[in-house]
DRENDO-1510 file (C-alpha; in Angstrom, 1 decimal, always signed):
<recs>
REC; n; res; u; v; w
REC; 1; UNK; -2.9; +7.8; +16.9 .
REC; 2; UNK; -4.1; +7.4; +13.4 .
REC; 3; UNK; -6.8; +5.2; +12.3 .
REC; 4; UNK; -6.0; +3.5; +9.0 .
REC; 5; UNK; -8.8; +1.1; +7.4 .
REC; 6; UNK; -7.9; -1.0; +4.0 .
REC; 7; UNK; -11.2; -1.9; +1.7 .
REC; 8; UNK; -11.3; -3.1; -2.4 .
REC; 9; UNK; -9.7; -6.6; -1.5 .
REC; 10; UNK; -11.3; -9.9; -2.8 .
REC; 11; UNK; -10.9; -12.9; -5.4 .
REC; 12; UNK; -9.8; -11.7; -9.0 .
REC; 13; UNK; -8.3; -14.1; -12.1 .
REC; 14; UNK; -4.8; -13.8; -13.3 .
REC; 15; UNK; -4.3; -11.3; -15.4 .
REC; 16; UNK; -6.7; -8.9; -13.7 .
REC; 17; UNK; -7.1; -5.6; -11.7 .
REC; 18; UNK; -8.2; -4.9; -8.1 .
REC; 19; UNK; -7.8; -1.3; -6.6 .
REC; 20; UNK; -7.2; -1.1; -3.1 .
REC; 21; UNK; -8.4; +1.9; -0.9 .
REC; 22; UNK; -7.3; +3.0; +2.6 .
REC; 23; UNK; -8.8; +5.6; +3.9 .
REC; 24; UNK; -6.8; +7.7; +7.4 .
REC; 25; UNK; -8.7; +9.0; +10.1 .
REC; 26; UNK; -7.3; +12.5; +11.6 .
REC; 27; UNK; -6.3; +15.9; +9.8 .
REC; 28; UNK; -2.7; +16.0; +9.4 .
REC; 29; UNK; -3.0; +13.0; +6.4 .
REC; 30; UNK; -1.3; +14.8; +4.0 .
REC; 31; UNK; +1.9; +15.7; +5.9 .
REC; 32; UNK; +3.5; +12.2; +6.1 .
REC; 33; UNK; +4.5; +9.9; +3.2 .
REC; 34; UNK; +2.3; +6.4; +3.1 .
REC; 35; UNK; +3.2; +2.7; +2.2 .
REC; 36; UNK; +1.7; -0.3; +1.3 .
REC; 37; UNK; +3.4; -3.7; +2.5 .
REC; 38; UNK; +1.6; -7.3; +1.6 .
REC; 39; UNK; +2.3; -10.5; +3.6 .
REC; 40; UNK; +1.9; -13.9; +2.0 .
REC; 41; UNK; +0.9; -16.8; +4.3 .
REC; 42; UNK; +4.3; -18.5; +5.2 .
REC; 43; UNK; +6.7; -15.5; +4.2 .
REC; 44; UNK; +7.8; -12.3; +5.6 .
REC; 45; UNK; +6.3; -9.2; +4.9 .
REC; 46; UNK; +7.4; -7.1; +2.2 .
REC; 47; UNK; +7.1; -3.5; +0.4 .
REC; 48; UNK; +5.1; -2.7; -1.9 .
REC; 49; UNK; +5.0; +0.9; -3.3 .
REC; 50; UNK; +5.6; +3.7; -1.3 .
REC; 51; UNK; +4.6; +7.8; -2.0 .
REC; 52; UNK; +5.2; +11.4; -1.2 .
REC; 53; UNK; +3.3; +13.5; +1.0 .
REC; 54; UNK; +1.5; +15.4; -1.9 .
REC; 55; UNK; +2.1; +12.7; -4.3 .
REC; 56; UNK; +4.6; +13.5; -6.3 .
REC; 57; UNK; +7.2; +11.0; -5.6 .
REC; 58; UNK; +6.6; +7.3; -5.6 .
REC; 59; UNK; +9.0; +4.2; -5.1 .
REC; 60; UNK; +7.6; +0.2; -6.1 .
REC; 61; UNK; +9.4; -2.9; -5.5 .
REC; 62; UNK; +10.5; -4.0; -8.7 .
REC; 63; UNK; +7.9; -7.2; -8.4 .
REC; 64; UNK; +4.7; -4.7; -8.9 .
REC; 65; UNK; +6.9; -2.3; -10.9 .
REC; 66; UNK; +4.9; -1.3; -13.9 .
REC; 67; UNK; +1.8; -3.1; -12.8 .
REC; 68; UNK; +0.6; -1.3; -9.7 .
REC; 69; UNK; +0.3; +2.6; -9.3 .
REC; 70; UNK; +0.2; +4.2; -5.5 .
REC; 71; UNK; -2.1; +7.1; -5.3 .
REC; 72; UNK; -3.3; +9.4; -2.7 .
REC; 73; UNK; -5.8; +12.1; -2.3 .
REC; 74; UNK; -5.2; +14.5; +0.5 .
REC; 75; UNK; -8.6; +15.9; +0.2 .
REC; 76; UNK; -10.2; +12.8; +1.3 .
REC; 77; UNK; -7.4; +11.1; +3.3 .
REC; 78; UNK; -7.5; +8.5; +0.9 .
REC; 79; UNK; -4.2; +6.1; +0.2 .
REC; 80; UNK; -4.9; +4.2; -2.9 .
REC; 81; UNK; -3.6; +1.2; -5.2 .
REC; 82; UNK; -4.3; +0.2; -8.6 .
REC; 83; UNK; -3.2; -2.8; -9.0 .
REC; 84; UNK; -3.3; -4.7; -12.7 .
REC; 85; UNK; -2.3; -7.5; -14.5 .
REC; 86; UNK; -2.4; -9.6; -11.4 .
REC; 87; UNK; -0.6; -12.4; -10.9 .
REC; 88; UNK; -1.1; -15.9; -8.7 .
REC; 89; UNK; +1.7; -14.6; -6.3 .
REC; 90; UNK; +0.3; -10.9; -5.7 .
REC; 91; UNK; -2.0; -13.3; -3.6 .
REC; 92; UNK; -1.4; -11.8; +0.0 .
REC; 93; UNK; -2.8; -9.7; +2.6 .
REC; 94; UNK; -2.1; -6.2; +1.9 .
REC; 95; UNK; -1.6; -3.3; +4.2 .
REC; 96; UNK; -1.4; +0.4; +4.1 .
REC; 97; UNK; +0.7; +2.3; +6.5 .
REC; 98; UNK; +1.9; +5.6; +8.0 .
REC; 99; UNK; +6.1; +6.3; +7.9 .
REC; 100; UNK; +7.2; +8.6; +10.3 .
REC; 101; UNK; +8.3; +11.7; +9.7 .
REC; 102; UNK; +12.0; +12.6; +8.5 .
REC; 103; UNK; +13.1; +9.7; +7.4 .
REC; 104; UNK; +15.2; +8.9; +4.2 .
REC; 105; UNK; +13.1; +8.1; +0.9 .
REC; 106; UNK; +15.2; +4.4; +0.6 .
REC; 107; UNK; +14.3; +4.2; +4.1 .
REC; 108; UNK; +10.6; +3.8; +3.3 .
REC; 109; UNK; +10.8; +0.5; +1.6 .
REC; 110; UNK; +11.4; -1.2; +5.2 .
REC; 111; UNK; +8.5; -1.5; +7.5 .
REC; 112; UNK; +10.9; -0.2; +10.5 .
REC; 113; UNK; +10.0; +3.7; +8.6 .
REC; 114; UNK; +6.6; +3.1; +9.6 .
REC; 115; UNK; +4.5; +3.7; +12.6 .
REC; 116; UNK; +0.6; +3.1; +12.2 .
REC; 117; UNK; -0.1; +0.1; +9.8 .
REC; 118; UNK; -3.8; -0.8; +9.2 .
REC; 119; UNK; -5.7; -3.9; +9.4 .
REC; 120; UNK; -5.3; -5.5; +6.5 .
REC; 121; UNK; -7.5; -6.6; +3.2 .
REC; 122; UNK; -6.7; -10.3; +1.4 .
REC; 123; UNK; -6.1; -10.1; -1.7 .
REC; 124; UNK; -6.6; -13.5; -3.7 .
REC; 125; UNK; -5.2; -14.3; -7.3 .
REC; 126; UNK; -6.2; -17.4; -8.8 .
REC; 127; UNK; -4.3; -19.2; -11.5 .
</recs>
């Protein structure tokens, strides 16, 4: 079972940047695709960005679209996500997680494609 720890989260103003880090414990990393869901208090969670095994696909929800950027390095098991021009309702707790292998690439924007989700970092926007 893979171990998946989130770090980079914290307070930031509208308007600015945080990037989010999770790094994967194990050695077969870089053979599944990765995801990164957030959950606001009192709402369901929902998909953020999504990306290929080596990177070179990537799929955002269309509320981050052109503002956050997924990012991996297989090298260091790293799942990464720049995140700028925050806004007051980006404020959730974010998570990184592992898709299982085979699915369809639409299929990765519902948390069912995923198996091993991480712990969690907050992620606060003020207004």
């Amino acid at each position: 079972q893979v171990q998946l720890v989130e770090s980079g989260g914290g307070l930031v103003q509208a308007g600015g940047s945080l990037r989010l880090s999770c790094a994967a414990s194990g050695r077969t990393f870089s053979m599944y695709p990765m995801g990164w869901f957030r959950q606001a208090p009192g709402k369901e969670r929902e998909f953020v960005a999504a990306i290929n095994w080596n990177g070179a696909s990537t799929i955002y929800a269309d509320s981050v679209k052109g503002r956050f950027t997924i990012s991996r390095d297989n090298a260091k098991n790293t799942l990464n996500l720049q995140m700028n021009s925050l806004k007051p309702e980006d404020t959730a707790v974010y998570y990184c997680a592992r898709a299982l292998l085979g699915r369809s690439w639409l299929s990765l924007k519902q948390g069912v494609a995923y198996d091993s989700w991480g712990q969690g970092t907050q992620v606060t926007v003020s207004s």
